[in-house]
C-alpha positions as CSV (number, residue, x, y, z in Angstrom):
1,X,-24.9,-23.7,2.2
2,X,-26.2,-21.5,0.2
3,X,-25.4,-21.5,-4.1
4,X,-24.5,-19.4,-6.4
5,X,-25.3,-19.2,-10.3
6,X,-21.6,-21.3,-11.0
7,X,-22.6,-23.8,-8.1
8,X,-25.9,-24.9,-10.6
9,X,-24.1,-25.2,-14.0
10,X,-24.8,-28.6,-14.5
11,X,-28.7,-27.8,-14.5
12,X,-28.6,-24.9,-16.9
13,X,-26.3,-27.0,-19.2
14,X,-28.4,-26.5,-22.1
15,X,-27.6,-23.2,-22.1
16,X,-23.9,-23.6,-22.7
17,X,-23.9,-26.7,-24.9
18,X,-22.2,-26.3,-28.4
19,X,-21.2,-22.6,-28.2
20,X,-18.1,-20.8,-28.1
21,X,-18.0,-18.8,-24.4
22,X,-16.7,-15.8,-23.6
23,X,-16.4,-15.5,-19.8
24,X,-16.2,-12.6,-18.2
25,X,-14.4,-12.6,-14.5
26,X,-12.6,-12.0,-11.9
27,X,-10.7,-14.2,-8.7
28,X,-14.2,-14.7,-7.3
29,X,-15.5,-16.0,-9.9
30,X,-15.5,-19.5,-8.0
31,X,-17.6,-22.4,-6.7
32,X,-18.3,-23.8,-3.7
33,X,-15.6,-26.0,-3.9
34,X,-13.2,-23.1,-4.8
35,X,-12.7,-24.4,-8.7
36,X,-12.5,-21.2,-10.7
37,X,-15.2,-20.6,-12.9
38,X,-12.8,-20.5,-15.9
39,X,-11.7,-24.0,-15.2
40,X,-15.6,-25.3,-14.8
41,X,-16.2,-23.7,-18.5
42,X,-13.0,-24.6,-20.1
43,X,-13.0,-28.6,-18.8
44,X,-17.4,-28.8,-19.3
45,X,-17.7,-26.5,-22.2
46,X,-15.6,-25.1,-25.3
47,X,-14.1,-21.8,-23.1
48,X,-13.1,-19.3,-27.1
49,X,-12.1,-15.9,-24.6
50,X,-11.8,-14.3,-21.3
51,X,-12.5,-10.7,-21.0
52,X,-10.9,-9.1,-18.1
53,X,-12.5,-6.2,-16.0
54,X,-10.5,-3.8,-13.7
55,X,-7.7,-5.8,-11.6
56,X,-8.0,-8.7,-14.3
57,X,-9.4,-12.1,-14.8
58,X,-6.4,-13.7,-12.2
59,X,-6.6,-10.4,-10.1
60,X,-3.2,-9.5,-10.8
61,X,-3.7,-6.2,-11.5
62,X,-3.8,-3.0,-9.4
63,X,-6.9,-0.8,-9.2
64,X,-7.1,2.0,-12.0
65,X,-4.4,-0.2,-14.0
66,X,-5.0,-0.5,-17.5
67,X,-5.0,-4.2,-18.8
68,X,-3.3,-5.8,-21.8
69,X,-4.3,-8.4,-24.0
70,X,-2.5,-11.7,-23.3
71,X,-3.1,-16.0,-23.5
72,X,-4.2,-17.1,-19.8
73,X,-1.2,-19.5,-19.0
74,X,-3.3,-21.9,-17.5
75,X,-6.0,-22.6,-19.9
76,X,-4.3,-20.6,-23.3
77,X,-7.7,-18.9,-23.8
78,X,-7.1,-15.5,-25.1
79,X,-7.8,-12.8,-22.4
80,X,-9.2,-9.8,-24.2
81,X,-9.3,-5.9,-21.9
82,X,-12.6,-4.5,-21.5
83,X,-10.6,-2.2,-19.1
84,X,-8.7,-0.5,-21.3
85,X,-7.4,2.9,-21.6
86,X,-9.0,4.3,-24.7
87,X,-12.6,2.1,-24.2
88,X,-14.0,-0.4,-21.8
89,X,-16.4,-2.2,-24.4
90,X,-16.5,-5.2,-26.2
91,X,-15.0,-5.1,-30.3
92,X,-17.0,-6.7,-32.8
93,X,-13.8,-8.4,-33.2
94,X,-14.0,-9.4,-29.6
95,X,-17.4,-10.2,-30.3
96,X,-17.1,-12.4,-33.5
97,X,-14.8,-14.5,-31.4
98,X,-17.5,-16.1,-29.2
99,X,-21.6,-17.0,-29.8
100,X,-22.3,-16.3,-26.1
101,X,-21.1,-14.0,-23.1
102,X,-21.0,-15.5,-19.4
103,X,-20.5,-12.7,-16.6
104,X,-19.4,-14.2,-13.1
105,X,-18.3,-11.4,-10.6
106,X,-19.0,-11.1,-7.3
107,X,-20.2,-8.2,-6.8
108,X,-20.6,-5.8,-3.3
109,X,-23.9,-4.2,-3.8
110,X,-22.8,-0.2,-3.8
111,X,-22.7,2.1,-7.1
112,X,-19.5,2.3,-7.2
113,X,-18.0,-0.7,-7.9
114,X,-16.4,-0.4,-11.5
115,X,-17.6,-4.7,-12.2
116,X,-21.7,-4.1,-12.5
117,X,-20.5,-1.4,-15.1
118,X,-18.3,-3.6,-17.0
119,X,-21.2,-6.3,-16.8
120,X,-24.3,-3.4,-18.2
121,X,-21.8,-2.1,-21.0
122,X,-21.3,-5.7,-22.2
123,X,-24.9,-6.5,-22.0
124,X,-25.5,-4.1,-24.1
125,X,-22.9,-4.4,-26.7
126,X,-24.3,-8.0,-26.7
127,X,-27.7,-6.7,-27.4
128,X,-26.5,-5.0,-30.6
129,X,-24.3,-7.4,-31.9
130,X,-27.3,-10.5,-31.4
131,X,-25.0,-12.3,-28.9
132,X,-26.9,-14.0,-25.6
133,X,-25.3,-13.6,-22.3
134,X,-25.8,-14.9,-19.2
135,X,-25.1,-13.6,-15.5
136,X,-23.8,-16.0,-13.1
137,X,-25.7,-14.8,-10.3
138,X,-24.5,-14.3,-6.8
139,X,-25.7,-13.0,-3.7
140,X,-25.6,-9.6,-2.4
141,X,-23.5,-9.6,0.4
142,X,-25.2,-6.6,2.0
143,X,-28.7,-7.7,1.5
144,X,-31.2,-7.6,-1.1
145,X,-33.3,-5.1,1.2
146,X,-31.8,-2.5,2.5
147,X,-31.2,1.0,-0.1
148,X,-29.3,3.7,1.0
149,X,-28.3,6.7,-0.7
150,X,-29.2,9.2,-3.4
151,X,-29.6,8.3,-6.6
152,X,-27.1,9.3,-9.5
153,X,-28.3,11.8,-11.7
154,X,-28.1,12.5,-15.7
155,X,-24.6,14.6,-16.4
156,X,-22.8,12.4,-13.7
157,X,-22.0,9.2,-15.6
158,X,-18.6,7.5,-15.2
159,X,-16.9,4.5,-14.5
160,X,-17.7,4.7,-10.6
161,X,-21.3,5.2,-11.5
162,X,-23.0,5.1,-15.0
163,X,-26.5,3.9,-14.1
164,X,-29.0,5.9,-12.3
165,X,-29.0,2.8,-8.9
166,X,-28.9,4.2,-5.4
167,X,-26.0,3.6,-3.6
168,X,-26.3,1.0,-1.7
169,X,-29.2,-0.5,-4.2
170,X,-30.1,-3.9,-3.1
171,X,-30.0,-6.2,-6.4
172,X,-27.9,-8.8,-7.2
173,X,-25.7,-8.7,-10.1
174,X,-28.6,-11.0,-12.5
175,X,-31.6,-8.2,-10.8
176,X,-29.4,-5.3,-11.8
177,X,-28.9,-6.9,-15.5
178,X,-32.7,-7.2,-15.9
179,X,-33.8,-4.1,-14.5
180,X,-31.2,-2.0,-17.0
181,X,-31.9,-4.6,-20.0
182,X,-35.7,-4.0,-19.0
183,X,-35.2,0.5,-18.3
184,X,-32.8,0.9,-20.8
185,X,-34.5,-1.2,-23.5
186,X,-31.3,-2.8,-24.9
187,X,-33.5,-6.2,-25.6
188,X,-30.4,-8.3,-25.1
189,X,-31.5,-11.9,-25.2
190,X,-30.4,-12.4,-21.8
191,X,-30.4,-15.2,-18.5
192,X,-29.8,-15.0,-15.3
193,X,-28.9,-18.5,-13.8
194,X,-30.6,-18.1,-9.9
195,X,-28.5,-18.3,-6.7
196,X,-30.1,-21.0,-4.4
197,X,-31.2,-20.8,-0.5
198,X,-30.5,-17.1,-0.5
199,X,-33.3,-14.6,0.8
200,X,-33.4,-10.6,0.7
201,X,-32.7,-10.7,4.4
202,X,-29.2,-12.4,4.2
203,X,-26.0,-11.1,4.5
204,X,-23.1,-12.4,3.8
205,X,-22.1,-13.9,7.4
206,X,-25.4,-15.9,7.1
207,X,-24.8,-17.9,3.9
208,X,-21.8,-20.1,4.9
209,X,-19.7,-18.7,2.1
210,X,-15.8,-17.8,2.7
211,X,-15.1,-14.0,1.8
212,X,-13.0,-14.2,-0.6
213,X,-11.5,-10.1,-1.9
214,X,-13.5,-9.0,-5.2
215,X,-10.6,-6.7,-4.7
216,X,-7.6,-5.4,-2.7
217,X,-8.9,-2.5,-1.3
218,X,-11.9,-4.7,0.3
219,X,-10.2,-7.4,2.1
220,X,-12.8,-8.4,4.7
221,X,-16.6,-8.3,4.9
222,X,-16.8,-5.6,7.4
223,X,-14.6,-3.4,4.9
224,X,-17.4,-4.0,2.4
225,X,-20.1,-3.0,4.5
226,X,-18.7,0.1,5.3
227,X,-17.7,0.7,1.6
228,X,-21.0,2.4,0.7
229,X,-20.4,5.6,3.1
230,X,-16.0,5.8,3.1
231,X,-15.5,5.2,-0.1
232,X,-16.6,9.8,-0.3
233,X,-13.1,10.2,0.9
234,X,-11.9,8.8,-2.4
235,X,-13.0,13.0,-3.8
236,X,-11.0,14.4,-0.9
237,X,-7.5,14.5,0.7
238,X,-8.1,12.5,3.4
239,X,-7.0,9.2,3.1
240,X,-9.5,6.1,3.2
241,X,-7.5,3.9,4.6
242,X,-5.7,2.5,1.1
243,X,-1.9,1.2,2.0
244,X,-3.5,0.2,5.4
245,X,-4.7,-3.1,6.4
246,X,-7.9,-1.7,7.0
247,X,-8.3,0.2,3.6
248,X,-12.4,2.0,3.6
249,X,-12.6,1.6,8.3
250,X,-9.4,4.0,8.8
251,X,-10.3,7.4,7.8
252,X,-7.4,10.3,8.6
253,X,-5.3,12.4,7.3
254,X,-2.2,14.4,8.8
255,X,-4.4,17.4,9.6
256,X,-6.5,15.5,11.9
257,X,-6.8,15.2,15.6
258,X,-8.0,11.7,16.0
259,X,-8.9,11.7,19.7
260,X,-11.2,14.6,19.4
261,X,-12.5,13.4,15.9
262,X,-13.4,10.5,17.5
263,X,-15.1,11.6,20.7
264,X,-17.3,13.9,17.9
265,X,-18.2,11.3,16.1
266,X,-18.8,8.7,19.1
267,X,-20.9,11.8,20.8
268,X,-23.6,11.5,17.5
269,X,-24.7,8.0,18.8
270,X,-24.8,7.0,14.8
271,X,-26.4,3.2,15.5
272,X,-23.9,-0.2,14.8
273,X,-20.4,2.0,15.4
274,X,-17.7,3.3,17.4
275,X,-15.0,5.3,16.2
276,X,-11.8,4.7,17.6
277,X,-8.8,7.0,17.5
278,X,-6.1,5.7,15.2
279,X,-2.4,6.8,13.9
280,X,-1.3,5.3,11.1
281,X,1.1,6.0,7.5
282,X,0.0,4.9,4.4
283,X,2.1,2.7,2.2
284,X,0.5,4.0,-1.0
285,X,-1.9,6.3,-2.6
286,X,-2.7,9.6,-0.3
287,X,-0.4,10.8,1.9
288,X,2.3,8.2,1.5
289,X,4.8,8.1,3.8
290,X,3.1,10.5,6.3
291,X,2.0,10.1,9.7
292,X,-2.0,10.3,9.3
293,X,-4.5,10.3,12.5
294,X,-7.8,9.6,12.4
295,X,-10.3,7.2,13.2
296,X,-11.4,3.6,12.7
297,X,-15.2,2.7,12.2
298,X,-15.6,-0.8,14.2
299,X,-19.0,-1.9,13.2
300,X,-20.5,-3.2,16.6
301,X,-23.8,-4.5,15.1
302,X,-24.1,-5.2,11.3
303,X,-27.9,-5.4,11.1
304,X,-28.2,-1.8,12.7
305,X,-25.5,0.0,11.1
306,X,-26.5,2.6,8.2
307,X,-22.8,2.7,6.0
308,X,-23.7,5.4,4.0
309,X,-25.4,7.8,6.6
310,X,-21.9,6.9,8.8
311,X,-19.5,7.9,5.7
312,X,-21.1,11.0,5.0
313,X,-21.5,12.4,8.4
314,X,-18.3,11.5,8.9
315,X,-17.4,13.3,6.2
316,X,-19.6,16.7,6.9
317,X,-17.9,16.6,10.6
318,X,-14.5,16.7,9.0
319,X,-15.5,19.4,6.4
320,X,-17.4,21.4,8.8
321,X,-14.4,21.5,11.9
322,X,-10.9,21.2,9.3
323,X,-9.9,24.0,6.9
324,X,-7.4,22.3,5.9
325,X,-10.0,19.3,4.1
326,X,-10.5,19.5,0.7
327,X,-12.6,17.9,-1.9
328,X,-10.0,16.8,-4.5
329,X,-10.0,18.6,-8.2
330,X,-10.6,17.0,-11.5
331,X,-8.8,14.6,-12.6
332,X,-8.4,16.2,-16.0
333,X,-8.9,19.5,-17.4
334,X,-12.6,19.8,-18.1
335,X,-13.6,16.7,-16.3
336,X,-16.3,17.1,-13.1
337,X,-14.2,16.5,-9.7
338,X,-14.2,13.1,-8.7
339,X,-16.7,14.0,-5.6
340,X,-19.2,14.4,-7.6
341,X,-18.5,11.3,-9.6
342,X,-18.8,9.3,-6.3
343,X,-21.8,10.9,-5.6
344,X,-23.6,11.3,-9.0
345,X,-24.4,14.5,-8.1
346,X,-22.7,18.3,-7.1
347,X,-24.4,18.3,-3.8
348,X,-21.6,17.9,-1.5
349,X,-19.7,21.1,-2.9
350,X,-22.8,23.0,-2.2
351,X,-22.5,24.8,0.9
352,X,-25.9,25.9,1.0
353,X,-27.1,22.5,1.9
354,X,-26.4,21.1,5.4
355,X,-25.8,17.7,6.5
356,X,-29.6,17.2,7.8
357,X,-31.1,18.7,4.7
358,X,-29.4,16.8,2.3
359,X,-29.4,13.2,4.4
360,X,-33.5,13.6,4.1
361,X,-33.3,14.4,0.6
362,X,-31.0,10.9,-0.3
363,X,-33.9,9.5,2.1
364,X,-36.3,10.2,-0.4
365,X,-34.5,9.4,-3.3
366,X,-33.8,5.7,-2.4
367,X,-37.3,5.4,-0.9
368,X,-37.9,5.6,-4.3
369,X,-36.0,4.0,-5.8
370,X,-36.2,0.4,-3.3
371,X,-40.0,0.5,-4.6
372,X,-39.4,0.8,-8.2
373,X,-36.6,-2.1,-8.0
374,X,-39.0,-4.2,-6.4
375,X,-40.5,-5.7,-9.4
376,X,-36.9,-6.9,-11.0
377,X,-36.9,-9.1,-7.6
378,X,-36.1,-12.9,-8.1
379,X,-35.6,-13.9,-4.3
380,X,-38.2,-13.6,-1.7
């Protein structure tokens, strides 16, 4: 079986030893053995503060909901918000609470995932404040090899992508947190405790590990490899699939004609997939209530299947056949629209730049950017 960072605590003891921690987690944040992380710390260690990302330490909270400080019933550690609504950065009072920050998050390799931000914001608050911290490290579910995707450019920072990574980038959580410590120069006095077994090749069906959901909306392994191309329809009114039990593989909306979407799609020969037609009405978030068709992307063969390429040709048949699509608008009143959040970039509003044209370009870009992130590598 293969090991994550948690699963080797015992050996990287010294690093722990007579300081106050301050974990940072989520419900993966688990052993091999399923023993939370937070219990390892608190019974081995002296456990001072949990700071809770999006969805919270427990996972109790709903995406986008803002999280409250509270004591953790079980262990009466304080639980301090970095997802808050006015900041998502650690105090100094947070800060003057512990003498070291622990990160354990699984994370799903794609740029926009709101835990590798929460991780790089508190690496570097930790770099100006003195503190260490450490990164649990974990595999990369999709593989440490393949990169897909543009690259987000400088103007398009948020919370869904605040770090110029390609989209589907190919680094594990501890490789991430070196390469930005490294780019960025923060000079955080920071470790990375090493998964075991794991190679660049492996995905997650090959380590032996049960999936368990870094969040709702990605219940099953398929749903996060398709997460790096359907997760678009998040800037649109179509709905991806959220109050389904297939949120990020049902794409529709009640505009569409799933048969012939389907038979469009299926006619592109795009390799690893087959889009079936589906009907279905959404329990929450877009279109509640409303009859939606559509399609679902089965992935047929998960080593030849390119997510993002799928997502976004998906997308560009929708936008080029519907009038009635729609990329959504801001969120708030001088605030970019949330497509170009998603993407990093205004491309996908600019109808001068066709489907072909603009999959070569994000060709280019994460060409690029696989060989630069080669030399933050700690697996073979």
């Amino acid at each position: 079986m293969i090991l994550n960072g948690i699963d080797r605590i015992e050996q990287y003891a010294h690093l722990f030893k007579g300081k106050r921690l301050g974990l940072i987690t989520a419900p993966t944040g688990l052993t091999k053995d399923f023993v939370s992380t937070i219990q390892v710390l608190h019974e081995q260690f002296e456990l001072a503060a949990l700071f809770s990302p999006e969805h919270g330490v427990r996972g109790d909270q709903a995406a986008g909901a803002f999280v409250d400080t509270y004591l953790d019933p079980i262990t009466g550690v304080p639980v301090y918000s970095l997802y808050r609504k006015d900041s998502k950065r650690l105090t100094s009072e947070m800060l003057d609470s512990v003498d070291m920050i622990v990160y354990d998050i699984q994370d799903v390799g794609t740029r926009y995932y709101t835990f590798i931000y929460t991780m790089l914001y508190a690496i570097e608050d930790c770099a100006k404040a003195g503190k260490p911290f450490v990164v649990l490290d974990r595999i990369n579910p999709l593989d440490g090899i393949t990169v897909e995707g543009n690259v987000l450019k400088e103007g398009f920072q948020s919370f869904v992508g605040n770090y110029p990574l390609a989209v589907r980038y190919g680094l594990t959580a501890g490789e991430l947190a070196l390469m930005a410590n490294d780019q960025m120069k923060w000079g955080c006095d920071l470790h990375v405790v090493p998964c075991e077994g794991w190679s660049r090749s492996m995905r997650f069906p090959e380590t032996g590990r049960e999936w368990i959901m870094p969040s709702l909306g990605l219940p099953r392994y398929e749903t996060a490899l398709m997460y790096p191309g359907t997760c678009v329809f998040e800037g649109t009114n179509m709905s991806e699939g959220r109050g389904t039990t297939v949120p990020f593989e049902a794409i529709g909306a009640p505009y569409i004609d799933g048969q012939r979407l389907a038979d469009e799609m299926n006619a592109k020969k795009l390799p690893g997939v087959w889009f079936r037609p589906i009907h279905f009405k959404p329990t929450t978030s877009k279109h509640l209530g409303e009859n939606c068709s559509g399609v679902q992307i089965h992935v047929l063969d998960k080593q030849a299947v390119r997510p993002f390429e799928t997502g976004v040709t998906l997308m560009y048949t929708i936008k080029n056949n519907y009038e009635a699509f729609e990329f959504l608008p801001p969120l708030r009143e001088g605030s970019r629209p949330f497509i170009d959040l998603l993407c990093g970039d205004n491309v996908y509003r600019n109808e001068e730049v066709g489907l072909a044209e603009l999959l070569e370009k994000f060709q280019a870009e994460s060409t690029t950017f696989a060989t630069m992130k080669a030399a933050y590598h700690l697996y073979k």
